[in-house]
LUMTORDREN-812592 format. One line per field, with one value per residue (C-alpha): residue in one letter; y, x, z. Coordinates in nm, 2 decimals. Each point is the difference from the previous one (the first is absolute). Last residue first. Layout:
residu (A/...)
y (Y/...)
x (X/...)
z (Z/...)
//
This chain:
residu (X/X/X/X/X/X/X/X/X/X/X/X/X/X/X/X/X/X/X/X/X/X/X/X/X/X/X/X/X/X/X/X/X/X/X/X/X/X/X/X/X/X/X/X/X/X/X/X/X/X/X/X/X/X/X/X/X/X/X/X/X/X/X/X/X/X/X/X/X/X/X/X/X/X/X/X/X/X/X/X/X/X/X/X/X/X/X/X/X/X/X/X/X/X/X/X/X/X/X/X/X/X/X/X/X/X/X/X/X/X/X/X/X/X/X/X/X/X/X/X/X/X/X/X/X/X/X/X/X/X/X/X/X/X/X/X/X/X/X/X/X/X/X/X/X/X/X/X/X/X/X/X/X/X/X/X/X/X/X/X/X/X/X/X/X/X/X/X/X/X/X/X/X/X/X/X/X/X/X/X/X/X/X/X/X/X/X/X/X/X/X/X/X/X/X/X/X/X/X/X/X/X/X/X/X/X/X/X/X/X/X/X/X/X/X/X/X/X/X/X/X/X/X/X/X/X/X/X/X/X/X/X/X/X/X/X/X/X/X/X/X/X/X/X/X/X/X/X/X/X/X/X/X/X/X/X/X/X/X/X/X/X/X/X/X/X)
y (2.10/-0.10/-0.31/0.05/-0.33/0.02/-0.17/0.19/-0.21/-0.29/-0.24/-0.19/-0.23/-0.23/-0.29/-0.24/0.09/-0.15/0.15/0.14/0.21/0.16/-0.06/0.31/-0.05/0.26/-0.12/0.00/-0.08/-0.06/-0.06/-0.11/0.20/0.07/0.29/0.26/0.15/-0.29/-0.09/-0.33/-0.01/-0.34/0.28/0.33/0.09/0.15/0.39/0.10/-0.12/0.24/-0.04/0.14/-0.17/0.29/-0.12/-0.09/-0.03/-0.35/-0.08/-0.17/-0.26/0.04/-0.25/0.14/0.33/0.16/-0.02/-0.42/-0.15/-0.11/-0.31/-0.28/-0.30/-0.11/-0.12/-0.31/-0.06/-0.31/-0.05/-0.36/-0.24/-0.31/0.04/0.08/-0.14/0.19/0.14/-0.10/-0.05/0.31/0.02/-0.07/-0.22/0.07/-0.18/0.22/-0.12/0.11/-0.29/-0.11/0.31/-0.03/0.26/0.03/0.14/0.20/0.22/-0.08/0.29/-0.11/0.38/0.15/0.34/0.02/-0.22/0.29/-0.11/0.08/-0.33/-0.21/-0.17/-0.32/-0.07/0.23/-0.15/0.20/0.15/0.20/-0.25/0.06/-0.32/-0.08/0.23/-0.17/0.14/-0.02/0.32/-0.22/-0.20/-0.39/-0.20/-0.13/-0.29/0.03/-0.21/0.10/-0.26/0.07/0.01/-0.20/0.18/-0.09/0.04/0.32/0.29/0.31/0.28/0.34/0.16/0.30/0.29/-0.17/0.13/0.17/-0.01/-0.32/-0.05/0.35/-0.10/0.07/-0.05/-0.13/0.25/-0.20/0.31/-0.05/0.25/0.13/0.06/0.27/0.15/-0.04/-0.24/-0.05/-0.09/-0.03/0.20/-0.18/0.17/0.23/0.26/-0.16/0.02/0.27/0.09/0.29/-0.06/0.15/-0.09/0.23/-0.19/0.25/-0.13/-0.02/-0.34/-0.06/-0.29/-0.22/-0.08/-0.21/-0.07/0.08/-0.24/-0.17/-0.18/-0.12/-0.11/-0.18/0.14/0.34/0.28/0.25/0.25/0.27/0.15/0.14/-0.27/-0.26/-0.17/-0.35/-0.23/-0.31/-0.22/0.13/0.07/0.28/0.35/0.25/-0.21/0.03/0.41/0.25/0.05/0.40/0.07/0.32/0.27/0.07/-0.27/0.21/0.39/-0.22/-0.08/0.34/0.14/-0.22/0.07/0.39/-0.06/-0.16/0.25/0.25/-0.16/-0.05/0.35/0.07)
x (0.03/-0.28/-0.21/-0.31/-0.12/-0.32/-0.18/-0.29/-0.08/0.13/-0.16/0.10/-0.13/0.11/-0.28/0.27/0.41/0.17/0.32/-0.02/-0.32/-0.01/0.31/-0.04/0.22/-0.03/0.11/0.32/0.13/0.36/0.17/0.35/0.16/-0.23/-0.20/0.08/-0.15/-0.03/0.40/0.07/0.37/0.21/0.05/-0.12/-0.32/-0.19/-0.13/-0.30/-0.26/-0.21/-0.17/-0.34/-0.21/-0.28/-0.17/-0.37/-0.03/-0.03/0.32/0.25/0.22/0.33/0.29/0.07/-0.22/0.07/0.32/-0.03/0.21/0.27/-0.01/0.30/0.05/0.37/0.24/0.20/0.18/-0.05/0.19/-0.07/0.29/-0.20/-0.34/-0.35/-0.29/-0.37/-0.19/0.20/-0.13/-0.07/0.14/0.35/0.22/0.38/0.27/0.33/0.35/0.32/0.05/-0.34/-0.20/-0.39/-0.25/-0.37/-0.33/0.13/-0.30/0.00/0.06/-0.08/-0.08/0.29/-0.04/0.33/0.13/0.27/0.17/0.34/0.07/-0.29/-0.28/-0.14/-0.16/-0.11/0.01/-0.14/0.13/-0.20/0.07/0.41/0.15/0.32/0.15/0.34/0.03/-0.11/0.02/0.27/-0.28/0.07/-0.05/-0.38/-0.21/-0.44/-0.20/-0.37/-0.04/-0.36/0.21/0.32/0.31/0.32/0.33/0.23/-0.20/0.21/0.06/-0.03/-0.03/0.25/-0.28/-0.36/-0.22/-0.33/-0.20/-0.24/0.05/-0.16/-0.29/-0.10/-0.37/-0.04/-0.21/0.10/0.22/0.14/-0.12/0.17/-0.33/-0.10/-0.08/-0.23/0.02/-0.28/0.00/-0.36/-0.20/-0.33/-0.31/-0.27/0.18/0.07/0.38/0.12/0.19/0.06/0.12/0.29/0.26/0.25/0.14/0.32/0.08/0.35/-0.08/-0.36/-0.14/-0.28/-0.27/-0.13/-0.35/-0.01/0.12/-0.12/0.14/-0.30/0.07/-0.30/-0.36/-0.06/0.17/-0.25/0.03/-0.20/-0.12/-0.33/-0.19/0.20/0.34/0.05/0.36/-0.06/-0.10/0.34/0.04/0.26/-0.08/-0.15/-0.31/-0.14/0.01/0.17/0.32/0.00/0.27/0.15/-0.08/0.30/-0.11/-0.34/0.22/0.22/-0.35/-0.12/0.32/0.02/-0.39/0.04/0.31/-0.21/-0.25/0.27/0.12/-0.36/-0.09/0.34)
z (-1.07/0.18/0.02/0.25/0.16/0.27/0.25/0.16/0.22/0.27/0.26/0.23/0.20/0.28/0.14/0.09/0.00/-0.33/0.09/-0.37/0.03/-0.30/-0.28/-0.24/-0.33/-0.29/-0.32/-0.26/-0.32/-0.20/0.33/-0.06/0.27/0.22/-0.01/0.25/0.30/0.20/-0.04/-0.10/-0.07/-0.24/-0.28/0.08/-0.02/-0.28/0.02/0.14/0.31/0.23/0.29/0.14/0.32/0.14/0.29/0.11/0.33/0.15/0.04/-0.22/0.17/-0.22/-0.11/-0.29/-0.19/-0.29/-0.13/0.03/-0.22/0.22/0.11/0.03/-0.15/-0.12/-0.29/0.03/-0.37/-0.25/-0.34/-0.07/-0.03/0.09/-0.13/0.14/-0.12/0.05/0.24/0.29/0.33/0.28/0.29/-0.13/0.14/-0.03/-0.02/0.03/-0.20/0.11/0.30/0.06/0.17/0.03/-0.09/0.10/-0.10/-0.32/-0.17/-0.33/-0.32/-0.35/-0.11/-0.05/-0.04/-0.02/-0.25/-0.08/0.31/-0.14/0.12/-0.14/0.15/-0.19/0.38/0.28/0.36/0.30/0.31/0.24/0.32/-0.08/-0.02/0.22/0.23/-0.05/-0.34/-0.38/-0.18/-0.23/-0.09/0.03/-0.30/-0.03/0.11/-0.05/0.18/-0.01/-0.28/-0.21/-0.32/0.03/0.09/-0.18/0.21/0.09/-0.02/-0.10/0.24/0.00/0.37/-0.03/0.07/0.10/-0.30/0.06/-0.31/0.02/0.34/0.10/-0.17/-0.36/-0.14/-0.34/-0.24/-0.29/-0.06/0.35/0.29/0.29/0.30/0.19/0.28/0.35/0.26/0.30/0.33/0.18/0.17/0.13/-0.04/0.11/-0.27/-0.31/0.06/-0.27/-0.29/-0.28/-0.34/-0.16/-0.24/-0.24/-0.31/-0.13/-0.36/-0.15/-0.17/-0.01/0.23/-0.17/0.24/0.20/0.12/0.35/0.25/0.31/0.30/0.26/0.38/0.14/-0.03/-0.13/-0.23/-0.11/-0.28/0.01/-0.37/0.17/-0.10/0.13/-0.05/0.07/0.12/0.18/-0.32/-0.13/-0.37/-0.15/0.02/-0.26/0.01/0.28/-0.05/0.17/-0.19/-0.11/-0.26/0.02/-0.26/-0.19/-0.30/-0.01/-0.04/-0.30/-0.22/0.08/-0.12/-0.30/-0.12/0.06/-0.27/-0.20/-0.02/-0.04/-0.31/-0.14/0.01/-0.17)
//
């Protein structure tokens, strides 16, 4: 009996430490950045040109509420700069998703219509039926081995389009970045699009120079082809915090951020 209630003091003490939220004030809870320190009093400062850091991710669990918080400021004396705060949509190889990787443009498949070396920035496919006179949208990108029930999504091979150009049903398009690898004629391709949207803690902001709270919350999966900032996208096996300090790049800002912390609910 002795040893049943010692074990059963050993679960709950075991379950009260996972319910503890995790504190992220050390160097090396976030990924490198020779602009990014944290001193002796667990501040983190974000100096020099614009700097995009993550924590180390983590594993999301299914059903699982992940409540944020850290608070922020402009180290006083200096330049304010914009900053961005959320998260990022995590592969299992700990792959981070953009927009382009899970936002698919509605009735824009396609197939390519001729081979495509590797390194060619020239890529010619069928015309879309989303295509109109407008042209190319400036957020669109091309995803290849798509299919229609768009169960590639994620789909990771994503390139930005830099121009389009109409020949009868066909549309040659030049990419902005050159191919990775072979493309054949016949390939299942789709325009899907960039966009934000994983910022639920701050976008866009000039933070002061008093120190303020910033708290979001993320649960559930999105839906298919969304990107919500309070879900994880669809596809997402892990996740991390994103902070982006300075992002216009303006000389001499700093930020700087404590008391970072993840608390997994149920």
């Amino acid at each position: 009996m002795k040893k049943f209630f010692a074990a059963v003091v050993a679960m709950l003490c075991t379950v009260s430490v996972w319910a503890e939220p995790t504190v992220l004030n050390r160097r090396s809870d976030w990924s490198k950045h020779k602009f990014l320190s944290v001193n002796n009093d667990g501040i983190m400062e974000f100096r020099g040109g614009r700097v995009d850091v993550f924590s180390t991710p983590f594993t999301i669990e299914p059903g699982k509420t992940y409540k944020f918080s850290m608070e922020v400021r402009t180290k006083p004396g200096t330049v304010s700069g914009v900053a961005y705060i959320g998260n990022w949509s995590m592969t299992e190889k700990n792959f981070r998703l953009l927009p382009e990787h899970v936002l698919a443009v509605a009735d824009s498949d396609s197939t390519v219509v001729a081979d495509a070396a590797a390194g060619s920035k020239i890529v010619v496919i069928r015309k879309p039926a989303c295509w109109s006179d407008k042209g190319l949208h400036r957020t669109w990108t091309l995803a290849f081995n798509t299919r229609p029930d768009r169960s590639d999504l994620p789909n990771v091979s994503s390139i930005g389009i830099a121009k389009a150009e109409v020949n009868g049903d066909q549309l040659t398009l030049t990419l902005r970045n050159p191919l990775k690898s072979a493309v054949k004629a016949g390939t299942n391709v789709r325009f899907n699009r960039a966009s934000s949207g994983m910022y639920g803690g701050l976008s866009n902001v000039r933070v002061g120079e008093e120190w303020q709270l910033v708290a979001w919350t993320v649960a559930g999966v999105a839906a298919e082809s969304t990107n919500p900032a309070d879900k994880w996208w669809n596809g997402a096996a892990k996740g991390a915090i994103r902070i982006i300090a300075n992002y216009k790049h303006e000389k001499n800002a700093i930020l700087q951020v404590r008391n970072v912390t993840m608390e997994v609910v149920e």
